[in-house]
GUKE-48180 format. One record per residue: residue in one letter; x, y, z of N, C-alpha, C in turn; residue number from 0. Coordinates in steps of 0.02 Angstrom, whole numbers. Layout:
BEGIN
A|X|Y|Z|X|Y|Z|X|Y|Z|NUM $
...
This chain:
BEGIN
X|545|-486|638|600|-458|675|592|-477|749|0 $
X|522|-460|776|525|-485|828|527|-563|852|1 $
X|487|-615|803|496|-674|809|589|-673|807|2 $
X|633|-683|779|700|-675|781|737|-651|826|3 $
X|708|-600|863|747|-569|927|706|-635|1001|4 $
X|659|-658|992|635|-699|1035|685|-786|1014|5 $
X|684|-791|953|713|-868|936|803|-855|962|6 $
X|820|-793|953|891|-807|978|904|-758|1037|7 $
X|878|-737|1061|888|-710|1125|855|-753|1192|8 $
X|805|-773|1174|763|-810|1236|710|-771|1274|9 $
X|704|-719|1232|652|-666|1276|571|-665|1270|10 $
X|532|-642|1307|485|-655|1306|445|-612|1270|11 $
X|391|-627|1219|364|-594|1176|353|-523|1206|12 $
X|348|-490|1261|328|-444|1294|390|-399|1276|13 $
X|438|-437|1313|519|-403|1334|516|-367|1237|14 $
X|534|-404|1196|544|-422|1124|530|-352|1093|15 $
X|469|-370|1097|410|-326|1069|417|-244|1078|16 $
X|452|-240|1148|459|-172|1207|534|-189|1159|17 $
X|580|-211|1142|638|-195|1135|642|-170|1031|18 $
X|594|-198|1015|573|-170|951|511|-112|934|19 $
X|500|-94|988|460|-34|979|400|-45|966|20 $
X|365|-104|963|299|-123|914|265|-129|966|21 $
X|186|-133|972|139|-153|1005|132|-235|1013|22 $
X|127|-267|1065|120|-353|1043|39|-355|1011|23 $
X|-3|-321|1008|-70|-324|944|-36|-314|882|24 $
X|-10|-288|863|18|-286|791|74|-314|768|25 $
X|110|-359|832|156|-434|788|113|-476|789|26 $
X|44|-477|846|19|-576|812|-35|-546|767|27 $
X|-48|-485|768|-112|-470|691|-99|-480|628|28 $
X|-130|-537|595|-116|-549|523|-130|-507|468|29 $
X|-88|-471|441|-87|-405|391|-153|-443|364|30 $
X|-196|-396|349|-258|-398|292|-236|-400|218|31 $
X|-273|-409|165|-275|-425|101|-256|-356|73|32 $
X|-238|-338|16|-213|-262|-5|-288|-254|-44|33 $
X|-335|-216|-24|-404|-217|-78|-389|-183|-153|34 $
X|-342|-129|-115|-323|-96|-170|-264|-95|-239|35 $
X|-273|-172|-246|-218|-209|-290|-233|-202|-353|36 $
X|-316|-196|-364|-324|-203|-442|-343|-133|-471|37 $
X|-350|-86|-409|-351|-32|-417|-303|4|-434|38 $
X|-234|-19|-415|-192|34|-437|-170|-1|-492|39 $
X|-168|-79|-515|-158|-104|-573|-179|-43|-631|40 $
X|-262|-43|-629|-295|9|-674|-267|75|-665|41 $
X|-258|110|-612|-220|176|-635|-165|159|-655|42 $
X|-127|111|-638|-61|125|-688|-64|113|-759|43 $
X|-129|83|-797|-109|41|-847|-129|115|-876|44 $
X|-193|145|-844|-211|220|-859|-165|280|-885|45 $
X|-127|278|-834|-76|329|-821|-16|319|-872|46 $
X|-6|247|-914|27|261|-946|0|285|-1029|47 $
X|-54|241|-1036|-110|278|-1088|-96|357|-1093|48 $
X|-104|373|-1029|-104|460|-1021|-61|476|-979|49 $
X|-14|477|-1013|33|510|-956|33|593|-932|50 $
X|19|638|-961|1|691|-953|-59|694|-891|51 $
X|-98|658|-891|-133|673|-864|-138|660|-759|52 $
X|-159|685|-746|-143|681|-671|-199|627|-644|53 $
X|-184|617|-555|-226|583|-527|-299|616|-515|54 $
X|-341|667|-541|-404|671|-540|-441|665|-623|55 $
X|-409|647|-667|-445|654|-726|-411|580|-713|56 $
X|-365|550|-696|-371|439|-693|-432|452|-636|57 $
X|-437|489|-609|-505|447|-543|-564|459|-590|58 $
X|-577|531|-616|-646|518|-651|-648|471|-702|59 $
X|-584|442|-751|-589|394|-807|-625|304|-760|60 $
X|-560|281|-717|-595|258|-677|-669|260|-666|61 $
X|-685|295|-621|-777|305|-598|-806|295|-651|62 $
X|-795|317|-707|-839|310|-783|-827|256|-804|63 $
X|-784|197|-784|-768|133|-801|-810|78|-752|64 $
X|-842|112|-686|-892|72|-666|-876|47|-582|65 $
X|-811|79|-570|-771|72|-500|-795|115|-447|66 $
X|-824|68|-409|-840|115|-377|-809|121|-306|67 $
X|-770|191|-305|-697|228|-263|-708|293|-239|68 $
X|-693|301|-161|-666|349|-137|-616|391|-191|69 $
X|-631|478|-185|-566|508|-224|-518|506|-154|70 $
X|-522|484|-104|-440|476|-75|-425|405|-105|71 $
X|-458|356|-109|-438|287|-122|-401|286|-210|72 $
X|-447|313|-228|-411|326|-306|-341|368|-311|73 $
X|-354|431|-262|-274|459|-277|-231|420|-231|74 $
X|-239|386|-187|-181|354|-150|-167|292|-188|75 $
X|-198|247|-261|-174|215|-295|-135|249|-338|76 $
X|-142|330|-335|-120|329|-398|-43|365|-413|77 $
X|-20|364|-319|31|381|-308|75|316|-262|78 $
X|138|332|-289|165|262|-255|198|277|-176|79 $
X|238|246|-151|236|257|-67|290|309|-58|80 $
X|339|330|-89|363|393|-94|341|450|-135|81 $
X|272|453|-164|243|512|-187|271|509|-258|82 $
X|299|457|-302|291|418|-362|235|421|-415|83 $
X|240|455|-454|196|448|-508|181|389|-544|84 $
X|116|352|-539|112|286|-601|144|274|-626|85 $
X|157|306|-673|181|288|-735|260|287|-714|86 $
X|273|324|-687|366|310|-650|360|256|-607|87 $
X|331|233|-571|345|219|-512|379|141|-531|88 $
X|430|111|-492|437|40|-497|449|17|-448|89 $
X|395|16|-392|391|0|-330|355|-71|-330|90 $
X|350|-147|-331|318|-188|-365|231|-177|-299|91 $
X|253|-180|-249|191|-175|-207|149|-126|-224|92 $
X|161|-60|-243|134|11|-228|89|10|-313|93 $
């Protein structure tokens, strides 16, 4: 967004940046890797196995599968970015 307000306006990454609200450290910082990709793969494949079951009995199945996870890291896979259940969720990132 901000590259785009700089290519057709003419403004300077500063101006840009101040006119999109963002910090200029966090338009040239290159997003990091998602670690937690194969993690929520496994709770979802979990969660549909068990659907009844909630995000602390998928974190202990998990842990007993050899993962080794934060219980915030496990329940924040195991909810999607609007508070989405696994097994519902069809968010493709989350």
């Amino acid at each position: 967004m901000v590259a785009e307000v700089i290519a057709t306006h003419g403004l300077s990454q500063r101006r840009a940046c101040g006119l999109c609200e963002i910090t200029r450290r966090s338009f040239r910082r290159a997003p990091t890797p998602d670690r937690n990709q194969e993690l929520r793969q496994r709770l979802r494949a979990l969660a549909e196995e068990r659907r009844r079951w909630g995000c602390p009995m998928l974190y202990q199945l998990v842990r007993r599968e050899g993962w080794r996870v934060n219980h915030k890291r496990g329940s924040s896979g195991c909810t999607g970015k609007k508070g989405c259940r696994c097994a519902g969720a069809d968010d493709a990132n989350a």
